[in-house]
C-alpha positions as CSV (number, residue, x, y, z in Angstrom):
1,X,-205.6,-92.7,38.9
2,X,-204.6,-93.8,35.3
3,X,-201.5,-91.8,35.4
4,X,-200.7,-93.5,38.9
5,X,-201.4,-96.8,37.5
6,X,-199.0,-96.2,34.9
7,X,-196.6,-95.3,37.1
8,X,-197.1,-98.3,39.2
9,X,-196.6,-100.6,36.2
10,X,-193.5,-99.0,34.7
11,X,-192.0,-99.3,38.5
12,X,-192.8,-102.6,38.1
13,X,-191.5,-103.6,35.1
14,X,-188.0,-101.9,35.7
15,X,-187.8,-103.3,39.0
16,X,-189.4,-107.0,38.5
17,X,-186.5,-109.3,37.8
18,X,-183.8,-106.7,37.7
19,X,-180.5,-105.7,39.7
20,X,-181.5,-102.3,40.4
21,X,-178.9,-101.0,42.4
22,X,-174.7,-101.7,41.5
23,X,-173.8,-99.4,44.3
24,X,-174.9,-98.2,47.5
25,X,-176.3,-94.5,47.4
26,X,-176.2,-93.5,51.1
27,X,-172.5,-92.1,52.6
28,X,-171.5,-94.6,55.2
29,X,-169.1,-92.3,56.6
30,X,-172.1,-90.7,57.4
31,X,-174.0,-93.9,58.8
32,X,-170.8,-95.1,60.9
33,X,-171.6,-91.8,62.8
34,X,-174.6,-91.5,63.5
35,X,-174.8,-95.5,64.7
36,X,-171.4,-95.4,66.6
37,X,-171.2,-99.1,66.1
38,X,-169.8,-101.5,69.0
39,X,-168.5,-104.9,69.9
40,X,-172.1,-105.9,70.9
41,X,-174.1,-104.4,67.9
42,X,-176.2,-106.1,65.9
43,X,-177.2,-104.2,62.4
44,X,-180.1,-104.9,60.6
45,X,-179.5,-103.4,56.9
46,X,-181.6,-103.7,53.7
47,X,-178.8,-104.6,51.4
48,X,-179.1,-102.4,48.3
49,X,-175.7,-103.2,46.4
50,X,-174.3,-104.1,49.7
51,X,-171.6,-102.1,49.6
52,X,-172.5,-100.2,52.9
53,X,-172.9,-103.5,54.9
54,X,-169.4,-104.0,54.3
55,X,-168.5,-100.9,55.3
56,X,-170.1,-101.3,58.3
57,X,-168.0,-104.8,58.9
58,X,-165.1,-102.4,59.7
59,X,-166.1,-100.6,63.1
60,X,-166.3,-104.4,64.3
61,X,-169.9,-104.5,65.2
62,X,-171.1,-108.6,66.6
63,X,-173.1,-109.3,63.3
64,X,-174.6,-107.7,60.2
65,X,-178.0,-108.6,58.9
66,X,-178.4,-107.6,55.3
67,X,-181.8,-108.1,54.1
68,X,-183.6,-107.7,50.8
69,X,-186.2,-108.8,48.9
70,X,-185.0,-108.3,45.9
71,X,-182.7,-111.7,45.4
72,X,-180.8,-109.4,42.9
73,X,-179.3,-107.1,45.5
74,X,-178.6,-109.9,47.2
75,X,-176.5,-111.9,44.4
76,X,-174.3,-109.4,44.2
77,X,-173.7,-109.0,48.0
78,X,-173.2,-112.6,48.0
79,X,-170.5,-112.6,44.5
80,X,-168.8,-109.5,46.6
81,X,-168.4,-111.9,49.8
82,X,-167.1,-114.6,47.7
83,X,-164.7,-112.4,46.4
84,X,-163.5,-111.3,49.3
85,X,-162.8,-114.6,50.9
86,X,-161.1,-115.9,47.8
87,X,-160.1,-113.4,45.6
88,X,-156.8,-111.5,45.9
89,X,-156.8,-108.0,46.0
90,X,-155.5,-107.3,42.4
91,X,-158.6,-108.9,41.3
92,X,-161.3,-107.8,43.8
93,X,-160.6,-104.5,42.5
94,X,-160.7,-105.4,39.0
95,X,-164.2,-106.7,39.6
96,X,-165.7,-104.5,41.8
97,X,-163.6,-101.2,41.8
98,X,-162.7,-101.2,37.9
99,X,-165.8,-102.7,37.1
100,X,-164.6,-105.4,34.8
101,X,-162.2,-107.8,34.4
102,X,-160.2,-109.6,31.7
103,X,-160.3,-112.6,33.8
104,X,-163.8,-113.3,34.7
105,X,-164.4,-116.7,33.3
106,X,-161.6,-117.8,34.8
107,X,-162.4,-116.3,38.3
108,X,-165.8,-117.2,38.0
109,X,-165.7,-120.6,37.4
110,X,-162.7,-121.6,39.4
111,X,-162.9,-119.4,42.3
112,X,-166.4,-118.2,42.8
113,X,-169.4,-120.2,41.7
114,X,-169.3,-122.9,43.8
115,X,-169.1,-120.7,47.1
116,X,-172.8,-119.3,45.7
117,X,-176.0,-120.6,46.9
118,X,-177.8,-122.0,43.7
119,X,-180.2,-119.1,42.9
120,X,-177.3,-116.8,43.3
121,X,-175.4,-119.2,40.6
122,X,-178.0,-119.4,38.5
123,X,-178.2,-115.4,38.3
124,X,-174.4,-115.1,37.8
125,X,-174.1,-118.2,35.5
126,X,-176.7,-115.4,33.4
127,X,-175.0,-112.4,33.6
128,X,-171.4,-113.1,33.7
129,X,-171.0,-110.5,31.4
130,X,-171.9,-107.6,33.5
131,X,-168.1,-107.6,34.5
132,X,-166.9,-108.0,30.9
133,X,-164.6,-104.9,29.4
134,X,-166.0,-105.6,25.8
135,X,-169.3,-104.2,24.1
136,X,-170.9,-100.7,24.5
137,X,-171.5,-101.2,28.0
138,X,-167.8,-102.3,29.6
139,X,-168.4,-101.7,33.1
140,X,-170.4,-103.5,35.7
141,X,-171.6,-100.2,37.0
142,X,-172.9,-99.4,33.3
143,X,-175.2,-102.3,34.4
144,X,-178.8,-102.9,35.8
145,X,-181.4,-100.3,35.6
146,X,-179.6,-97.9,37.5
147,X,-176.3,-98.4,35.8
148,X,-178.2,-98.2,32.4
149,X,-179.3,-95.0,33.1
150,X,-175.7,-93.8,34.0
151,X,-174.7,-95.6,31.2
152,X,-177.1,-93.2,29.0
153,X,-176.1,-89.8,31.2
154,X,-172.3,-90.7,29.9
155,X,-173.3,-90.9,26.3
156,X,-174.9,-87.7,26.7
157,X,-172.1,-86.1,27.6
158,X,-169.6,-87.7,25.3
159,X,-171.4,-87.6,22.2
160,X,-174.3,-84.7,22.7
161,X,-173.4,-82.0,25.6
162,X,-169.4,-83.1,24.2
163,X,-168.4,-82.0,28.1
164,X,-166.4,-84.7,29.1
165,X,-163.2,-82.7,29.3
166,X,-165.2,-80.4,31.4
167,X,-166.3,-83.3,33.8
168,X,-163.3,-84.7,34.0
169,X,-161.4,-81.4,35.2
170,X,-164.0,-81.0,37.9
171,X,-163.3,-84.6,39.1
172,X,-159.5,-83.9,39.3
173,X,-160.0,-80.4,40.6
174,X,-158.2,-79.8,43.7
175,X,-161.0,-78.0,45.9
176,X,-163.6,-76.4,45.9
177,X,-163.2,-72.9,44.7
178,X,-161.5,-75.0,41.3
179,X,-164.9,-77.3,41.2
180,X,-166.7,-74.1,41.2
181,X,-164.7,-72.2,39.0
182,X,-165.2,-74.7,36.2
183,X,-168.6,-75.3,36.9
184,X,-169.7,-71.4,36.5
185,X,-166.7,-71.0,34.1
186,X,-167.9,-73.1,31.2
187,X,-171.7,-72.9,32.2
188,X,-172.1,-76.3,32.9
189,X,-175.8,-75.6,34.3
190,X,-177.1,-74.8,31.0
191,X,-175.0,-77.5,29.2
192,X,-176.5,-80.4,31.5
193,X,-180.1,-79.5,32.2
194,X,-181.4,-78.8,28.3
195,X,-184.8,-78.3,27.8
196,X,-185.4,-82.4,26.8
197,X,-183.3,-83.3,29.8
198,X,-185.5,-82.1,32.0
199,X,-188.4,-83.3,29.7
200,X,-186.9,-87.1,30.7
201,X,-186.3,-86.5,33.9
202,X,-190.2,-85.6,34.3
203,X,-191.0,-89.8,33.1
204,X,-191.7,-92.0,35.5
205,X,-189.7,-94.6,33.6
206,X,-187.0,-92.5,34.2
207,X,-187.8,-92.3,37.8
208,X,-188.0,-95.5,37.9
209,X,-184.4,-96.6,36.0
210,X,-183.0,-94.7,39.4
211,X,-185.3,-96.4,42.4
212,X,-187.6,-93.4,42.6
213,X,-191.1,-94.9,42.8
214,X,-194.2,-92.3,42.3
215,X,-194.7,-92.4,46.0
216,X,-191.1,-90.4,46.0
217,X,-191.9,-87.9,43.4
218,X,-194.7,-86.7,44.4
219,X,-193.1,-86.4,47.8
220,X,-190.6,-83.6,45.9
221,X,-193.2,-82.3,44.2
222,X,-195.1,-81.4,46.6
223,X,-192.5,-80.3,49.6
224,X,-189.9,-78.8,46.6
225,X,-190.2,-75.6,44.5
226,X,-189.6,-76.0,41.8
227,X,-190.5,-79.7,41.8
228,X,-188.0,-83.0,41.1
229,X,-186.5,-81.8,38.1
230,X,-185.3,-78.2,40.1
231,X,-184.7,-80.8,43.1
232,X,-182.1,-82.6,41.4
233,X,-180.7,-79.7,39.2
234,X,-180.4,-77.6,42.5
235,X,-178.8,-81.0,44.5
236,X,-176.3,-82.0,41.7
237,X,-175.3,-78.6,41.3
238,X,-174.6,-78.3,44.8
239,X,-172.2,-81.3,44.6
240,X,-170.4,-79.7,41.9
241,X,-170.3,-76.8,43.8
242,X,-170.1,-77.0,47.4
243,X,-169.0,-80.6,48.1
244,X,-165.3,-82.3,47.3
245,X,-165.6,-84.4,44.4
246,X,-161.7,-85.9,45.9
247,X,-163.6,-88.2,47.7
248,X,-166.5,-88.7,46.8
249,X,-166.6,-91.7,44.9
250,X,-170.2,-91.8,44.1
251,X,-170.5,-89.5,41.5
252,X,-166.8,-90.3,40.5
253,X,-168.4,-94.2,39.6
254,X,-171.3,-92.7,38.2
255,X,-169.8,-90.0,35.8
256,X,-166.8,-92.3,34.9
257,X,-167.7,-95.7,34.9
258,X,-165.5,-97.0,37.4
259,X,-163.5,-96.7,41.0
260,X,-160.2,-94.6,41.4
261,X,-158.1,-96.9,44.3
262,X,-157.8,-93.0,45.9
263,X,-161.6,-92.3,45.7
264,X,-163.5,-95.4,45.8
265,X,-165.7,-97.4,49.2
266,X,-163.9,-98.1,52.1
267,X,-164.3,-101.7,51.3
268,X,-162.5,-101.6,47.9
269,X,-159.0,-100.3,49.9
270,X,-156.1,-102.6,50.3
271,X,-156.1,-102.1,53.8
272,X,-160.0,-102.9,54.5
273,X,-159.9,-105.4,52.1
274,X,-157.2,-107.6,54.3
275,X,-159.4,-107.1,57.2
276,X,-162.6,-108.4,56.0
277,X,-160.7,-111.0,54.1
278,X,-159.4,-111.5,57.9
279,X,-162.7,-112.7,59.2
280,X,-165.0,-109.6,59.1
281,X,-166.6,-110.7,56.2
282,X,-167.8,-113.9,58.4
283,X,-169.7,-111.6,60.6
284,X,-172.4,-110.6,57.8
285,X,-175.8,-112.6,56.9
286,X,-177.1,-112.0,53.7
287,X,-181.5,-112.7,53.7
288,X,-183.6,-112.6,51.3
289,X,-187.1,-111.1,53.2
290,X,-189.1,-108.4,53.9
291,X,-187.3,-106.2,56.8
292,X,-190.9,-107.5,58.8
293,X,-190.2,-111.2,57.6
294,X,-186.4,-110.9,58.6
295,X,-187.3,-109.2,61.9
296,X,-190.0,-112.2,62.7
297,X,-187.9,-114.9,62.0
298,X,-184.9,-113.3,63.8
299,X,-184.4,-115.1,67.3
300,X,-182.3,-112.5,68.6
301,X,-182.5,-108.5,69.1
302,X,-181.5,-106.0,66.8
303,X,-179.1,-103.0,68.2
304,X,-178.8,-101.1,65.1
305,X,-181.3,-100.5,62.2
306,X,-180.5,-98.8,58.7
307,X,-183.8,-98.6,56.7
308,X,-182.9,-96.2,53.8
309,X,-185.2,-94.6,52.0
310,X,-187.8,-97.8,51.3
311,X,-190.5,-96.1,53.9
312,X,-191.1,-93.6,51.8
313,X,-192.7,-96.3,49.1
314,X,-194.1,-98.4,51.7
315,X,-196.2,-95.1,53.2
316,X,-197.9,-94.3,50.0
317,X,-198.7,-97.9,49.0
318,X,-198.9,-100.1,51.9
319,X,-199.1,-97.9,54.8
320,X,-201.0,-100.7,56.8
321,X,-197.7,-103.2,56.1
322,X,-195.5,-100.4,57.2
323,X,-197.2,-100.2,60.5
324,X,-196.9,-103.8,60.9
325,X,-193.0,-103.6,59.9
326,X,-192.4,-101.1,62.9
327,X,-194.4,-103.6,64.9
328,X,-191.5,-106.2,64.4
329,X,-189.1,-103.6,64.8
330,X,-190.6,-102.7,68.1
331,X,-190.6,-106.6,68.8
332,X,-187.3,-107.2,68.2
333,X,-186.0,-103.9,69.7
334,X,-182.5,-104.3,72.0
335,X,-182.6,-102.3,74.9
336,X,-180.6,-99.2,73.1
337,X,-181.8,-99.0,69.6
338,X,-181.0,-96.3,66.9
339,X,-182.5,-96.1,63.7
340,X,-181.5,-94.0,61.0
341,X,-183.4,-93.8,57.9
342,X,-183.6,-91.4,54.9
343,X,-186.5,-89.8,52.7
344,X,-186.6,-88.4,49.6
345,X,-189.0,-85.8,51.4
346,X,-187.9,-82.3,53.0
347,X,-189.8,-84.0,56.4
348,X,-191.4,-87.2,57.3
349,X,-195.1,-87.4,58.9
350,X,-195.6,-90.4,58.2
351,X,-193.8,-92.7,60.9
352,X,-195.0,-90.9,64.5
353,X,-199.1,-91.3,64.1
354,X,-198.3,-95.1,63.6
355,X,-199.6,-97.2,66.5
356,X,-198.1,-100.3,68.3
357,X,-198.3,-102.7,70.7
358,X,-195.6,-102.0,73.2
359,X,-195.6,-103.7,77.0
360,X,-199.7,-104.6,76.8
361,X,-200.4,-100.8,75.4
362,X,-200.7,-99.4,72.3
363,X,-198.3,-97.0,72.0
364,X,-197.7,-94.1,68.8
365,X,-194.1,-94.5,67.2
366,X,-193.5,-91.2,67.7
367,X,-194.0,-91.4,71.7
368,X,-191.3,-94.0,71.6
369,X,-188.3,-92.5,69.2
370,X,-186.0,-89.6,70.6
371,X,-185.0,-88.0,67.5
372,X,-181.4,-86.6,67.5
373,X,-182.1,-84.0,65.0
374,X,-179.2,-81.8,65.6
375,X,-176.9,-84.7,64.8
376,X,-179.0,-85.9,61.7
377,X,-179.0,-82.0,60.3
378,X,-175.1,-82.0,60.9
379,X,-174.3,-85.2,59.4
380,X,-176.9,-84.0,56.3
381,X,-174.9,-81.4,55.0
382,X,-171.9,-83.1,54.9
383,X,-173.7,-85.9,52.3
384,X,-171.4,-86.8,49.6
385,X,-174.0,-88.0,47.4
386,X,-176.8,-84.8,48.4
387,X,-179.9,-86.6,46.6
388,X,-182.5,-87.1,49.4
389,X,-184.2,-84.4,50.8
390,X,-183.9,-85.2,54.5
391,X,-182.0,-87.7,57.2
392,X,-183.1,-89.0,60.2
393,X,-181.5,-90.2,63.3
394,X,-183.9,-91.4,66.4
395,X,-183.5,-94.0,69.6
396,X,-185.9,-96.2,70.1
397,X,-187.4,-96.4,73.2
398,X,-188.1,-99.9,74.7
């Protein structure tokens, strides 16, 4: 109870008050998929860094709800839509693909601020110098608690593994076989997971920096061999290994600091860019609420949900508000709903046994979704970013 406690606290603390996440850390591509967005969609996504409610803008769906409650996440998604509609390209990608700019000041306060609602304002009139290229931290995405830790992972290698050159040949490799070859080659494995590596990546602070509450670790601990620290030394090595690192910007931003305009979000391209600048970017709401307070105050019905990975935190601390969340879902259900979410888990049993009210009967979730497993097991292996431990695709029945 003590050590949970703790736990709780230092999740806390991180998390109170802080941008957590600078970039999304689910694979659209993935997500565009699975939801086979149309002209009469409606999403409903928690907004994270936002970058994946952008990319969803481009299959031309009737709206996107991104909702969050931390007001952090969504400052940023607000900065990045102010961008968009008055930024040229040149510098959206200095901001948000580079992750600084020379400029900012300037682009700030001429361009942006006064297109941001005031708490959003206030937030950026703080920490203006998240995009700045000066100091020991000269990225954006060297910034907030998950960009800190990055941040730290980079001065490990550079200054005490010394295995940049190393990293950088696997990002520039030209397949697989070359990734692998280096990786084996100069025994990365060994060079990356020392024996007070792993001894941090057993904290809970540490945990925390990344978005992993307790509820998620003892999820790996329990379902994984080996526990979190062989989860992610067996999952990052598998990216190195068995996944193109061409494309897959994730880890590129994470290892390097920054976006390459070949390997970078589908919303940072030229191309994508001009059509969100178009008018896509009008289609997106940015809310900051619970997914059950967005879902009650919503008027309308929701098509499409994307709930990441935040069950898994609701289930072990607030399973009765989680039941009452999938209540509003339920409520505000269109007529063909899909619902994808993620878990840091190797398998969910926590969503079917919940109960709801459904046409004057309570009903069990699980009675009501049609899981499309062999989809969600396809589109799982193909995951450029390989961190959670299962995906899930399921209609909802209403």
């Amino acid at each position: 109870m003590i050590a949970e406690r703790i736990s709780r606290k230092s999740f806390q603390w991180v998390h109170q008050g802080n941008l957590v996440y600078n970039t999304c850390w689910e694979d659209p591509r993935l997500d565009r998929e699975a939801l086979k967005l149309g002209p009469d969609d409606e999403v409903m996504v928690i907004t994270s860094a936002g970058c994946n409610a952008l990319d969803y803008l481009l299959d031309e769906p009737r709206r996107v709800h991104a909702v969050d409650v931390n007001p952090k996440q969504n400052a940023l998604l607000e900065l990045k839509l102010a961008a968009i509609r008055n930024l040229d390209f040149e510098d959206f990608f200095d901001l948000f693909g580079r992750g600084n700019s020379a400029n900012w000041e300037h682009l700030y306060g001429q361009k942006l601020r006064c297109e941001l609602s005031v708490l959003t304002r206030k937030y950026w009139d703080r920490h203006g110098d998240f995009f700045s290229s000066e100091g020991k931290r000269p990225s954006f995405y060297f910034r907030g608690s998950s960009g800190l830790f990055a941040w730290m992972v980079n001065g490990y290698i550079d200054r005490v593994a010394k295995i940049r050159e190393d990293i950088n040949s696997l990002l520039s490799a030209q397949d697989i076989d070359e990734q692998t070859s280096i990786y084996q080659s100069r025994n990365l494995n060994e060079q990356l997971w020392t024996r007070m590596i792993k001894w941090w990546m057993r904290r809970d602070l540490t945990l925390s920096m990344l978005g992993v509450p307790r509820a998620q670790r003892t999820q790996i601990d329990q379902g994984y061999p080996g526990g979190i620290v062989q989860f992610v030394i067996d999952r990052i090595e598998t990216v190195f290994t068995s996944r193109s690192l061409r494309d897959n910007y994730f880890w590129r931003v994470y290892l390097t600091g920054s976006y390459d305009p070949e390997c970078c979000p589908e919303y940072l391209k030229r191309e994508n860019f001009a059509r969100l600048k178009g008018g896509l970017v009008d289609r997106i709401s940015v809310n900051t609420n619970t997914v059950e307070g967005f879902l009650n105050q919503h008027q309308g019905t929701i098509s499409r949900y994307v709930l990441l990975d935040h069950m898994d935190w609701m289930a072990g601390a607030q399973p009765q508000l989680l039941q009452s969340e999938w209540q509003a879902i339920v409520n505000r259900a269109a007529e063909e709903t899909r619902i994808i979410w993620r878990s840091a888990g190797m398998q969910v049993d926590f969503i079917d046994p919940l109960q709801v009210q459904h046409q004057g009967e309570t009903a069990r979730v699980g009675e009501m979704l049609r899981y499309q497993s062999q989809l969600a097991d396809e589109l799982h292996e193909r995951d450029r970013v390989n961190t959670y431990g299962s995906f899930y695709i399921a209609d909802l029945q209403v």
